[in-house]
N, CA, C and O atoms as a Tripos MOL2 file, in Angstrom:
@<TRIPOS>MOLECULE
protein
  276   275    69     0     0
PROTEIN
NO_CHARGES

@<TRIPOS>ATOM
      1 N           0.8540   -1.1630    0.0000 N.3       1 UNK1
      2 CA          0.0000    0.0000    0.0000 C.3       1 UNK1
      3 C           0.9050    1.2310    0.0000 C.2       1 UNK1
      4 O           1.3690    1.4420    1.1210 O.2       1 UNK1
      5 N           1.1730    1.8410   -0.6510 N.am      2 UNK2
      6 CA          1.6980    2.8920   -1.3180 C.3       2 UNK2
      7 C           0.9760    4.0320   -0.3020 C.2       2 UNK2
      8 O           1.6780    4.5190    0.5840 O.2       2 UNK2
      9 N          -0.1640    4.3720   -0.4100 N.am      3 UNK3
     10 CA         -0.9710    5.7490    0.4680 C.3       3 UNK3
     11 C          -1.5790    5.0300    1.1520 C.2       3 UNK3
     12 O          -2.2940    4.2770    0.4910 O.2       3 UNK3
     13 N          -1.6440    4.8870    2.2770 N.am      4 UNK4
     14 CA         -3.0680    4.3330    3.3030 C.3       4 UNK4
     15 C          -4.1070    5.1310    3.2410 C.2       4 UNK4
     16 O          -5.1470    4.5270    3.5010 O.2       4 UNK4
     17 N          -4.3310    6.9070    2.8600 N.am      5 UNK5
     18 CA         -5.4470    7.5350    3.1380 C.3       5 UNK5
     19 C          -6.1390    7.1200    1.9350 C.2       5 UNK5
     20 O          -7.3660    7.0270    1.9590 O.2       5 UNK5
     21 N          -5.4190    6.8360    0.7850 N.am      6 UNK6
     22 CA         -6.4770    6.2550   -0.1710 C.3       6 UNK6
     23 C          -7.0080    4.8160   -0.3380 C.2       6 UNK6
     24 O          -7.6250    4.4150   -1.3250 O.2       6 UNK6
     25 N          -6.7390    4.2070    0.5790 N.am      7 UNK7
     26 CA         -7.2990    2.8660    0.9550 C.3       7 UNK7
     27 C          -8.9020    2.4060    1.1800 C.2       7 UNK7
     28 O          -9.6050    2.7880    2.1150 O.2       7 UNK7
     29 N          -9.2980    1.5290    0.1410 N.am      8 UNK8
     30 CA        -10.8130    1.3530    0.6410 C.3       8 UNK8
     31 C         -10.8820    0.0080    0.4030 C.2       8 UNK8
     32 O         -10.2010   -0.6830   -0.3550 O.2       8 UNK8
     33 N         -11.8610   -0.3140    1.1990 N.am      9 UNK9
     34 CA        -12.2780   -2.0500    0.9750 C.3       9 UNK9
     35 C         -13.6640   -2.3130    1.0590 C.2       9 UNK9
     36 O         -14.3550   -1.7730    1.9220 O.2       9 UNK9
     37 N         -14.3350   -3.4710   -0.1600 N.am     10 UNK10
     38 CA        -15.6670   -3.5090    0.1190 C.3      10 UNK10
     39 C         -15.8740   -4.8950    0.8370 C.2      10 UNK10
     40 O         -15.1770   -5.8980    0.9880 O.2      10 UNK10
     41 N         -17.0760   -4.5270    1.1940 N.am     11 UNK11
     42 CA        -17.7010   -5.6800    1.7450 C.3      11 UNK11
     43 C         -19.1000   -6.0610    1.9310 C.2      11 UNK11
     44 O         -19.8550   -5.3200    2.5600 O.2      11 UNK11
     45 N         -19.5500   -7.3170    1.3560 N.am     12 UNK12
     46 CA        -21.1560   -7.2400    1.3830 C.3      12 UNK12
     47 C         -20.9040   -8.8050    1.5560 C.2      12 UNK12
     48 O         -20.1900   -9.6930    1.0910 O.2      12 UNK12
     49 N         -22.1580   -8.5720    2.7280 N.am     13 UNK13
     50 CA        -22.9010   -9.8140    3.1260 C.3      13 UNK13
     51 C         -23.7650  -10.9020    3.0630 C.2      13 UNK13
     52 O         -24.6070  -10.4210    2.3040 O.2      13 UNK13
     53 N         -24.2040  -12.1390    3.3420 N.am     14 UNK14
     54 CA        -25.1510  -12.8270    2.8090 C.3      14 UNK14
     55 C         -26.0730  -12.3080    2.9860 C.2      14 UNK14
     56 O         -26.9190  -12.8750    2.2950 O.2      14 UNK14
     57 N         -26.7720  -11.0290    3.8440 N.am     15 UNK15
     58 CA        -27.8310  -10.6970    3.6730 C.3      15 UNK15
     59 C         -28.2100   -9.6210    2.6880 C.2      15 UNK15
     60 O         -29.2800   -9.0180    2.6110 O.2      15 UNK15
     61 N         -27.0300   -9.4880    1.8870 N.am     16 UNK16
     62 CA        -27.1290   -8.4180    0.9090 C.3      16 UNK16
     63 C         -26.8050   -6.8820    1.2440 C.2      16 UNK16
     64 O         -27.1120   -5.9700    0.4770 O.2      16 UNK16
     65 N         -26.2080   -6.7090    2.3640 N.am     17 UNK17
     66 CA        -25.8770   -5.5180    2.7610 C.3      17 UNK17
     67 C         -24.4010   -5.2690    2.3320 C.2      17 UNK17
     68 O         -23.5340   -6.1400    2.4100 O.2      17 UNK17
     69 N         -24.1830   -3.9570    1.8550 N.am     18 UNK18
     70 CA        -22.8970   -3.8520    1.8450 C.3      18 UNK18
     71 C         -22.3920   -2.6470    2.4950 C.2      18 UNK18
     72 O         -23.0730   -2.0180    3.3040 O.2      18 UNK18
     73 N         -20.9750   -2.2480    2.0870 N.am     19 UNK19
     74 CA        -19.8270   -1.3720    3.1150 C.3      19 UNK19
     75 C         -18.9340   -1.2180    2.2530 C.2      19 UNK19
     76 O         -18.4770   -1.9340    1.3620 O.2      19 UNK19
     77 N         -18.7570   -0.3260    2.5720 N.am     20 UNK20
     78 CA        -17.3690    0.1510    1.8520 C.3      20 UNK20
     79 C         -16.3720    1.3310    2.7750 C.2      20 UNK20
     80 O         -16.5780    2.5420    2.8660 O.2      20 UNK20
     81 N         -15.6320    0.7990    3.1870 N.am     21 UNK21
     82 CA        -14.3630    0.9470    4.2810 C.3      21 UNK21
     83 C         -13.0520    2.0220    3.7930 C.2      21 UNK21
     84 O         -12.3380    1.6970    2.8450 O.2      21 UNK21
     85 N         -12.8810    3.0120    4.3650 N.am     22 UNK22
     86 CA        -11.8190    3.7270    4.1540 C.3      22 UNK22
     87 C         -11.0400    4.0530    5.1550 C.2      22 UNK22
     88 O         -11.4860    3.8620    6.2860 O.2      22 UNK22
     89 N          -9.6590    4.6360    4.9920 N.am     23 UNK23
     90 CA         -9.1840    5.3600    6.0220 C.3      23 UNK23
     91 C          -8.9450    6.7830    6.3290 C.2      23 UNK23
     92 O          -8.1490    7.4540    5.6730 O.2      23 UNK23
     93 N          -9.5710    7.2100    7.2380 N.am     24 UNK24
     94 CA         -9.7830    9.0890    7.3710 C.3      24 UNK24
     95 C          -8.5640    9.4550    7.8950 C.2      24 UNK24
     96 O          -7.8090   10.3840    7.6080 O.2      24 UNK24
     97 N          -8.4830    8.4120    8.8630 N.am     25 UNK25
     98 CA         -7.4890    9.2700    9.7090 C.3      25 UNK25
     99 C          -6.3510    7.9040   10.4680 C.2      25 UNK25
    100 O          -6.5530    7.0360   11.3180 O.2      25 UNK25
    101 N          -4.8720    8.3890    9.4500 N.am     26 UNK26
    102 CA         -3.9650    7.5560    9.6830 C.3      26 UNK26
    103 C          -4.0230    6.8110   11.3320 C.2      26 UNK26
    104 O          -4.2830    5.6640   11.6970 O.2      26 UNK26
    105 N          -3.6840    7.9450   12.0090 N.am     27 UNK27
    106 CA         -2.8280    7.9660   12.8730 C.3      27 UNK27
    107 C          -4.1780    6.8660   14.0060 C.2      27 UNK27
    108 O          -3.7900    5.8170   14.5210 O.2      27 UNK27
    109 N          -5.3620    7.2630   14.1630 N.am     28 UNK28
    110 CA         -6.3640    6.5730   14.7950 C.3      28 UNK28
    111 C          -6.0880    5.1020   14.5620 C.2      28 UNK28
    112 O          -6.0790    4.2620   15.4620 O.2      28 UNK28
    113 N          -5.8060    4.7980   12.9610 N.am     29 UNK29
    114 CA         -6.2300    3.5300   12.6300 C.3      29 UNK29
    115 C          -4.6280    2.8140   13.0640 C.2      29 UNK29
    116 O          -4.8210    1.6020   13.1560 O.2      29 UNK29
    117 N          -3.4610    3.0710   13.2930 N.am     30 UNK30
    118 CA         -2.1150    2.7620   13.7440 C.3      30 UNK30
    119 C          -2.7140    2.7500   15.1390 C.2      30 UNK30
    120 O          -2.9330    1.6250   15.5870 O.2      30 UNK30
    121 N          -3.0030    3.7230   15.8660 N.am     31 UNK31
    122 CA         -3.6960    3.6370   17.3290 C.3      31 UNK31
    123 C          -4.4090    2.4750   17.8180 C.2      31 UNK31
    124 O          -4.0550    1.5640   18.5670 O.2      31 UNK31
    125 N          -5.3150    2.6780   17.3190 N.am     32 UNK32
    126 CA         -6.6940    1.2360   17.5520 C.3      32 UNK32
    127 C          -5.1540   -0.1430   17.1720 C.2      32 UNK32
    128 O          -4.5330   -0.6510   18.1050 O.2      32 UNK32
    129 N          -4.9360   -0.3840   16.0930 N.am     33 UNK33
    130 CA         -4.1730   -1.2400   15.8000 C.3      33 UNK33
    131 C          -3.1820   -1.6890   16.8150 C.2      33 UNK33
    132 O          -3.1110   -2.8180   17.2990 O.2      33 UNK33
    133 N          -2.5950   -0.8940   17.0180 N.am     34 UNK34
    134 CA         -0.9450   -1.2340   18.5550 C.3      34 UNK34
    135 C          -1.8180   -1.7540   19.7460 C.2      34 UNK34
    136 O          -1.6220   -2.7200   20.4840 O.2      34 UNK34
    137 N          -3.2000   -0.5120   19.7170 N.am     35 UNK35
    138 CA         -3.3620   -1.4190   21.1570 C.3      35 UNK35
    139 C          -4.6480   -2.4190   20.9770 C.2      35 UNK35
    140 O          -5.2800   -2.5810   22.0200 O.2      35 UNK35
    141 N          -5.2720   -3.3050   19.5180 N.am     36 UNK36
    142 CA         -6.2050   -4.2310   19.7250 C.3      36 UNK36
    143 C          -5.4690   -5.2070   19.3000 C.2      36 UNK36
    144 O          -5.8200   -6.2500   19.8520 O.2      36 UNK36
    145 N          -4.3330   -5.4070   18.3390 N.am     37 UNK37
    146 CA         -3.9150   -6.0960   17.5800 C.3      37 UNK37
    147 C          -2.6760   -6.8000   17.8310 C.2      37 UNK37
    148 O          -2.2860   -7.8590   17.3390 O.2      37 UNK37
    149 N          -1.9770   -5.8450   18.8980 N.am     38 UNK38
    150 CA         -0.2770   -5.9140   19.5460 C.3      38 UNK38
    151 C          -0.3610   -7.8320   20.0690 C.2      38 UNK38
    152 O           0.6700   -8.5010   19.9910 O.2      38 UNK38
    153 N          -1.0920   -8.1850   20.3410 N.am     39 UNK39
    154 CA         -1.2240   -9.9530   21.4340 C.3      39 UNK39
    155 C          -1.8470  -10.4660   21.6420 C.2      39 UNK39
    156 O          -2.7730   -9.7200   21.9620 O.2      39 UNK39
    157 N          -2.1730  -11.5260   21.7440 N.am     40 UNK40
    158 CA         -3.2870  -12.3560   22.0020 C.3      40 UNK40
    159 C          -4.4180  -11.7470   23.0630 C.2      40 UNK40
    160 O          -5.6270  -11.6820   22.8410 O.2      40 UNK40
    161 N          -3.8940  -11.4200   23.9770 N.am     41 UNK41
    162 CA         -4.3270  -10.7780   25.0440 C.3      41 UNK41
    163 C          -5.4210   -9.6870   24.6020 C.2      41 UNK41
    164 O          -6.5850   -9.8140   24.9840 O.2      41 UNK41
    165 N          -4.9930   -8.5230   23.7250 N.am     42 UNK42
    166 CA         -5.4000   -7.7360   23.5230 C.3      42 UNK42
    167 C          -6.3210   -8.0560   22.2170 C.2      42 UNK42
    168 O          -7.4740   -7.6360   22.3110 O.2      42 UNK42
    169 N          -6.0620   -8.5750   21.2980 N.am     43 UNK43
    170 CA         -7.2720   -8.7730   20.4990 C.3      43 UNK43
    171 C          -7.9260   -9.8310   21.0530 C.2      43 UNK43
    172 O          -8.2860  -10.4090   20.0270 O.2      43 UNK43
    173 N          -8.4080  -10.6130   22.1320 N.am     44 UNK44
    174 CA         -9.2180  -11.4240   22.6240 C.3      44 UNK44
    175 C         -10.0400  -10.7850   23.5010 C.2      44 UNK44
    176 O         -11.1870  -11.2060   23.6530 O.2      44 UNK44
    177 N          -9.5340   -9.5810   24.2650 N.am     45 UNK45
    178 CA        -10.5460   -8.2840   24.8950 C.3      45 UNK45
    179 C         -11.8010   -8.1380   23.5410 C.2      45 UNK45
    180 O         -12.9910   -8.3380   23.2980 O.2      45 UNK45
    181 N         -10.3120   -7.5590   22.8330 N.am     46 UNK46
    182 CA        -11.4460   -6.7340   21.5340 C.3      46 UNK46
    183 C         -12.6710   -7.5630   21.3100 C.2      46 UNK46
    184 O         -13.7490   -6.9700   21.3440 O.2      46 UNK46
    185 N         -12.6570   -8.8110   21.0940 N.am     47 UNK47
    186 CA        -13.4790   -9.8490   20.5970 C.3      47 UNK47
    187 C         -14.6630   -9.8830   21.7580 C.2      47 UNK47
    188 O         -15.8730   -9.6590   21.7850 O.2      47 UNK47
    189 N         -13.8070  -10.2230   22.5460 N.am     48 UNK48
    190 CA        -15.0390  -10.4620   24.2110 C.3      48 UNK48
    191 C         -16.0590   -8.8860   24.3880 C.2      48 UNK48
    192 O         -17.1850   -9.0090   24.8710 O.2      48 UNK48
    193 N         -15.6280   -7.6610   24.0220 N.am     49 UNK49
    194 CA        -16.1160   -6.4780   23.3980 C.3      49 UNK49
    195 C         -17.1730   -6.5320   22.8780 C.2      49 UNK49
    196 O         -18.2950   -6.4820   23.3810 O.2      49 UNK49
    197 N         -16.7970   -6.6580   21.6450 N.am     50 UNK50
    198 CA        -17.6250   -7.0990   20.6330 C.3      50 UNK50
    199 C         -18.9310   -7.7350   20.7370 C.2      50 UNK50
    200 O         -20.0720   -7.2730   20.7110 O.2      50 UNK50
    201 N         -18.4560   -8.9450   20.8650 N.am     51 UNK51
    202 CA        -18.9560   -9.9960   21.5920 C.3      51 UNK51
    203 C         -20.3680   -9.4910   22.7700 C.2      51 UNK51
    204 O         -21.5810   -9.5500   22.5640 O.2      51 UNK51
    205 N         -19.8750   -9.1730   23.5780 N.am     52 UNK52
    206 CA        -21.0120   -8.7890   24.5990 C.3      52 UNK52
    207 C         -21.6720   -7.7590   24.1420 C.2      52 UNK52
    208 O         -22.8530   -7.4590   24.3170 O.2      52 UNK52
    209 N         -21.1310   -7.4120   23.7500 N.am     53 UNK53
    210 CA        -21.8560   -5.9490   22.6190 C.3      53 UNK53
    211 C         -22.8540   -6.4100   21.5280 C.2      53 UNK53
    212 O         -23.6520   -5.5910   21.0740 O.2      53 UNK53
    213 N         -22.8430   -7.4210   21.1830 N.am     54 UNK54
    214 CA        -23.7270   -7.9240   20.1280 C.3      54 UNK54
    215 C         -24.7710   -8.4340   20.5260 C.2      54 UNK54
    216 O         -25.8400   -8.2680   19.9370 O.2      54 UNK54
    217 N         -24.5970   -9.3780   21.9460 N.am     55 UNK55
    218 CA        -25.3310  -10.1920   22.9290 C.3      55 UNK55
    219 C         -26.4530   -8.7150   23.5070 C.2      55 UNK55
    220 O         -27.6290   -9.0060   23.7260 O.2      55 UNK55
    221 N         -26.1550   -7.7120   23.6480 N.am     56 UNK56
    222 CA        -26.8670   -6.5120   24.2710 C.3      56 UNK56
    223 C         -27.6050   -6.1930   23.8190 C.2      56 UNK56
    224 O         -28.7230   -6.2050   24.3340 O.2      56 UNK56
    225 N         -27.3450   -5.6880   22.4840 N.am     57 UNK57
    226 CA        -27.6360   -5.4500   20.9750 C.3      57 UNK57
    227 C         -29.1700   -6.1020   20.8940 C.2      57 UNK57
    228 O         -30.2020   -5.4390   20.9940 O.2      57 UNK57
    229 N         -29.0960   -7.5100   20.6970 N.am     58 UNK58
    230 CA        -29.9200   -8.5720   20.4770 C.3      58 UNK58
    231 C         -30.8140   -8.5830   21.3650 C.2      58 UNK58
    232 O         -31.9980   -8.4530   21.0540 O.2      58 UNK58
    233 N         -30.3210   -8.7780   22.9300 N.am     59 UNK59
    234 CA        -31.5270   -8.4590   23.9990 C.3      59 UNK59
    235 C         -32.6690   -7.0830   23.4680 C.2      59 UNK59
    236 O         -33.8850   -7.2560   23.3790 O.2      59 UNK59
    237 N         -32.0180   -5.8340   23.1790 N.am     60 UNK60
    238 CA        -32.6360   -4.6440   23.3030 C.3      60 UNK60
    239 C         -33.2940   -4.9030   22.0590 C.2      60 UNK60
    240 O         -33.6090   -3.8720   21.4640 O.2      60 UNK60
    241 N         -33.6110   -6.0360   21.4590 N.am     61 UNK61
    242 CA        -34.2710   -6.1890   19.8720 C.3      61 UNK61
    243 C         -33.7980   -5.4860   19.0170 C.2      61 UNK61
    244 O         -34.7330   -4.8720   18.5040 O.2      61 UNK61
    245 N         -32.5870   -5.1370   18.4250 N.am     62 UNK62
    246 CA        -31.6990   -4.9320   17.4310 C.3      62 UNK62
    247 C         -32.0130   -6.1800   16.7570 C.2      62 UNK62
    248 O         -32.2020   -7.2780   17.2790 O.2      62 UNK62
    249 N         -32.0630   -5.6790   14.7980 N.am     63 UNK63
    250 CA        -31.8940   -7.6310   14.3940 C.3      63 UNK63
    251 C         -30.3630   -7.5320   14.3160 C.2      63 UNK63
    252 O         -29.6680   -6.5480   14.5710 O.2      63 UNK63
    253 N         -29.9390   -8.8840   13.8700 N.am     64 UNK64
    254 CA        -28.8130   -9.2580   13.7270 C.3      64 UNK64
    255 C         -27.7990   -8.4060   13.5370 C.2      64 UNK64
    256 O         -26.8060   -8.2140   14.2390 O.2      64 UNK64
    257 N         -28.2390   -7.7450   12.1960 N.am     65 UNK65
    258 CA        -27.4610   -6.9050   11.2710 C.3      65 UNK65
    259 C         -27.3290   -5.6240   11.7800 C.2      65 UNK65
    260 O         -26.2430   -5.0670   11.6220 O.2      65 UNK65
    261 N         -28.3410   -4.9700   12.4380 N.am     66 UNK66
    262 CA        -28.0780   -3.7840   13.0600 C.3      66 UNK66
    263 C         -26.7580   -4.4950   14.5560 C.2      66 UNK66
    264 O         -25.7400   -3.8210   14.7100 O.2      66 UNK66
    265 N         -26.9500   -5.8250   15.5100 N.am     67 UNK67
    266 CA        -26.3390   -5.7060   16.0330 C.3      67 UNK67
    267 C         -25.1400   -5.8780   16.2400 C.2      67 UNK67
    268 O         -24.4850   -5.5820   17.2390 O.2      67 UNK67
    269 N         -24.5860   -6.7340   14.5750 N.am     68 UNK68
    270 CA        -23.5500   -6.5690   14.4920 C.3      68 UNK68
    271 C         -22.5830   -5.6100   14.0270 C.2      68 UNK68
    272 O         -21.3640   -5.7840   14.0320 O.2      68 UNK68
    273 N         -23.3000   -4.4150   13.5570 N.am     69 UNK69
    274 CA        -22.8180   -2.9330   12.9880 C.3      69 UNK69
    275 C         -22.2950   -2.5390   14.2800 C.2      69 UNK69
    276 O         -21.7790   -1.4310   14.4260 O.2      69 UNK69
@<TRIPOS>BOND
     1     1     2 1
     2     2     3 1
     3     3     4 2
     4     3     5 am
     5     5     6 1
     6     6     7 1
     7     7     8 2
     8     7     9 am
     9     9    10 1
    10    10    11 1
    11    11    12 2
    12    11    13 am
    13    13    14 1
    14    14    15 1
    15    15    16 2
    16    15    17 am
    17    17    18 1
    18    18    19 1
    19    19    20 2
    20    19    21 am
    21    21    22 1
    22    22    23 1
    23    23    24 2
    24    23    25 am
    25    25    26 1
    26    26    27 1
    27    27    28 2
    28    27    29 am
    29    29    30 1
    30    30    31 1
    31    31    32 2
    32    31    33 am
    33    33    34 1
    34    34    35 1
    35    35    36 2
    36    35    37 am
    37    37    38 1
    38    38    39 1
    39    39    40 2
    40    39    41 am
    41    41    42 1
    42    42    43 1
    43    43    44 2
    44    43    45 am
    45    45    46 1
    46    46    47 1
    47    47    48 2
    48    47    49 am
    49    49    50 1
    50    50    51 1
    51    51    52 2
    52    51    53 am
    53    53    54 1
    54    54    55 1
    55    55    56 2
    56    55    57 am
    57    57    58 1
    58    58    59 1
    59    59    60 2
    60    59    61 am
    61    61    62 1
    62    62    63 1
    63    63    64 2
    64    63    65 am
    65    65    66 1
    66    66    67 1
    67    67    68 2
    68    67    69 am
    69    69    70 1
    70    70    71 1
    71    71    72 2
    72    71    73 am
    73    73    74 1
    74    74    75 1
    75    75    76 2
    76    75    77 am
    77    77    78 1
    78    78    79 1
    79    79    80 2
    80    79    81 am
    81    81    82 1
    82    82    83 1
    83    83    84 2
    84    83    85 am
    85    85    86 1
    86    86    87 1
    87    87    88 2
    88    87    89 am
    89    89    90 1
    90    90    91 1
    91    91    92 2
    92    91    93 am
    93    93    94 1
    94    94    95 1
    95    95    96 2
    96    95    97 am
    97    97    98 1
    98    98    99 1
    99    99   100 2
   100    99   101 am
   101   101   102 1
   102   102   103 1
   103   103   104 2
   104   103   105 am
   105   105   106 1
   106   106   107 1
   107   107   108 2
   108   107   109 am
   109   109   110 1
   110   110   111 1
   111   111   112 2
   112   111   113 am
   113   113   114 1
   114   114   115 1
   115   115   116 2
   116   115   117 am
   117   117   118 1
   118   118   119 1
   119   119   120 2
   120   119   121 am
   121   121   122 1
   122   122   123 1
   123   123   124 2
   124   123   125 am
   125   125   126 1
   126   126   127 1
   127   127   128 2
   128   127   129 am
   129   129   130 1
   130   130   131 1
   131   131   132 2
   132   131   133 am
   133   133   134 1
   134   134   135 1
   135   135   136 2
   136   135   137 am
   137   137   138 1
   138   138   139 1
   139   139   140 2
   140   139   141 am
   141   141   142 1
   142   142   143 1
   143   143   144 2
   144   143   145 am
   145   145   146 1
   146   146   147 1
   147   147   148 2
   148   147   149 am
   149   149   150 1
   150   150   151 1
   151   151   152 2
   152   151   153 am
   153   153   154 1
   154   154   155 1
   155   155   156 2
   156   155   157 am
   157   157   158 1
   158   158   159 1
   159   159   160 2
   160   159   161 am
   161   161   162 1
   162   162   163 1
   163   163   164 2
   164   163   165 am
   165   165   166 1
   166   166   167 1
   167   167   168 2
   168   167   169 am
   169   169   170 1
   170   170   171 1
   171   171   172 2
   172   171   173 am
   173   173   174 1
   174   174   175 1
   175   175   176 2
   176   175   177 am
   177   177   178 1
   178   178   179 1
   179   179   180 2
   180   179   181 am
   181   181   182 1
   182   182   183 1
   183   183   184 2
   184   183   185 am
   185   185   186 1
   186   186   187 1
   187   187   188 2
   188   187   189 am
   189   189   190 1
   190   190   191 1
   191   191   192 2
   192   191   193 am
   193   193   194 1
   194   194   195 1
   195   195   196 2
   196   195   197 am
   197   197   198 1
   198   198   199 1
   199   199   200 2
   200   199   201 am
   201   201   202 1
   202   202   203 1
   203   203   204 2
   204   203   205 am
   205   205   206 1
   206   206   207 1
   207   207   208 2
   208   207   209 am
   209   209   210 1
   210   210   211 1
   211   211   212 2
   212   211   213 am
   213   213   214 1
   214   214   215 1
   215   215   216 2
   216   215   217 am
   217   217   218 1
   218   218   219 1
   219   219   220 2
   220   219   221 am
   221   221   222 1
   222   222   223 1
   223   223   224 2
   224   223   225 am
   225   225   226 1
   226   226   227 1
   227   227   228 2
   228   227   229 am
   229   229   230 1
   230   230   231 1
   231   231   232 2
   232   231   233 am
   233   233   234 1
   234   234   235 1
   235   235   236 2
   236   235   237 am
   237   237   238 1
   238   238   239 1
   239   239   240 2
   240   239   241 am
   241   241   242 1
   242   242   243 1
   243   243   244 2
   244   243   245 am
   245   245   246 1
   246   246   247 1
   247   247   248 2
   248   247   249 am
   249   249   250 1
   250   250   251 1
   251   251   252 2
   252   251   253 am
   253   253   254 1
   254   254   255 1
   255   255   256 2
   256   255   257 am
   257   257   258 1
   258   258   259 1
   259   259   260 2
   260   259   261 am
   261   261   262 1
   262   262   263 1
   263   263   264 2
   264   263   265 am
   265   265   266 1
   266   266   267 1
   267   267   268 2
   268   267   269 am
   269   269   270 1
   270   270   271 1
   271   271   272 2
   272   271   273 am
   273   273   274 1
   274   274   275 1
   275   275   276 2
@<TRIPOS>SUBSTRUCTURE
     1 UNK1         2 RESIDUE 1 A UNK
     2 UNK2         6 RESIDUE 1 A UNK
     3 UNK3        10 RESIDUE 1 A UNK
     4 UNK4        14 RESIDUE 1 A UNK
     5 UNK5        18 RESIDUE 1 A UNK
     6 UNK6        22 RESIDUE 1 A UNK
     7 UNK7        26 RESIDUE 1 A UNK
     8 UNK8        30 RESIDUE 1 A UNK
     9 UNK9        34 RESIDUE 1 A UNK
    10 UNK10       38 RESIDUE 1 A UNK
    11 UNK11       42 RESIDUE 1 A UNK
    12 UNK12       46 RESIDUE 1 A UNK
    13 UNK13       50 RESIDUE 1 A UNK
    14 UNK14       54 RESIDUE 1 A UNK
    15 UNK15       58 RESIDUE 1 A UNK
    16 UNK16       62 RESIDUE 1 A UNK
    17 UNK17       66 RESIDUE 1 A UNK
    18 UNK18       70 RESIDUE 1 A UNK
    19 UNK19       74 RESIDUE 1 A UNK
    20 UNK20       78 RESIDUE 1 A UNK
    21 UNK21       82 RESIDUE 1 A UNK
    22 UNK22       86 RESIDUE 1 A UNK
    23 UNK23       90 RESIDUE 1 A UNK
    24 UNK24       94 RESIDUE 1 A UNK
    25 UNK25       98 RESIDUE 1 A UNK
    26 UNK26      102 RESIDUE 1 A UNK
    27 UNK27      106 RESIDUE 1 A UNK
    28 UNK28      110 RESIDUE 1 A UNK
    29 UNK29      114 RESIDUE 1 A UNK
    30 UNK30      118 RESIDUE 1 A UNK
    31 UNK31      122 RESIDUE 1 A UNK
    32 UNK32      126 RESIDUE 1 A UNK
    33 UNK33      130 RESIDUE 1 A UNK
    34 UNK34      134 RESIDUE 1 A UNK
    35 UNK35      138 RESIDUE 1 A UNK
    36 UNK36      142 RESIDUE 1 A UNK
    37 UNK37      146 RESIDUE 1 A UNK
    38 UNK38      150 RESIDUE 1 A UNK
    39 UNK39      154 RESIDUE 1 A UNK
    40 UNK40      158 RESIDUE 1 A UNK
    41 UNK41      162 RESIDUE 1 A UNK
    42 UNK42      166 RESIDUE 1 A UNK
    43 UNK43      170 RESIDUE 1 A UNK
    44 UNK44      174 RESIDUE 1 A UNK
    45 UNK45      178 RESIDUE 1 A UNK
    46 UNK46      182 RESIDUE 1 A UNK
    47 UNK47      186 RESIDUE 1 A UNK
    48 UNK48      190 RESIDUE 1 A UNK
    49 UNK49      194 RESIDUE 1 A UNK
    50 UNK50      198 RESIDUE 1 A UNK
    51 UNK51      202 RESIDUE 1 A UNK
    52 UNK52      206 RESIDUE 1 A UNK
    53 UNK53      210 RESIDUE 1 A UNK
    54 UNK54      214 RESIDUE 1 A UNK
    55 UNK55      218 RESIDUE 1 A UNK
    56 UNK56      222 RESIDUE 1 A UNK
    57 UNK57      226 RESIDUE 1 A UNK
    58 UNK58      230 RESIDUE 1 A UNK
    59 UNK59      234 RESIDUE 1 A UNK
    60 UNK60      238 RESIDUE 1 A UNK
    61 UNK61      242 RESIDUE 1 A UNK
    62 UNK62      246 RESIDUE 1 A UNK
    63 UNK63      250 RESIDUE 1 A UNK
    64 UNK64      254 RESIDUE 1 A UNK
    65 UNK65      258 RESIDUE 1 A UNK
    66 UNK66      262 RESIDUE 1 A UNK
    67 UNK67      266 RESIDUE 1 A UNK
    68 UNK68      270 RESIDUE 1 A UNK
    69 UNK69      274 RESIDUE 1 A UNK
């Protein structure tokens, strides 16, 4: 990757939704990265995060797709 600010990625789902992903702001996305990505440790938080976050989501009747956004 030559420029990261011009970086985009798509993505669409089996439910037919899609996304399309860029980067605004270098320095955030190096940030988030060192500290979710640095160890096992730390991206297994992220996940357990997530994770309970989706489980919440679902209680409060979010469908799926909203609760995995």
């Amino acid at each position: 990757m030559i420029n990261p600010i011009s970086f985009t990625i798509g993505v669409a789902t089996s439910q037919g939704d899609t996304y399309t992903v860029g980067i605004e702001d270098l320095f955030h996305v190096l940030n988030f990265s060192s500290t979710n990505f640095s160890n096992e440790a730390s991206f297994t938080s992220l996940e357990n995060y997530y994770t309970n976050n989706f489980q919440v989501f679902t209680i409060l009747g979010k469908s799926e797709v909203e609760s995995k956004e």
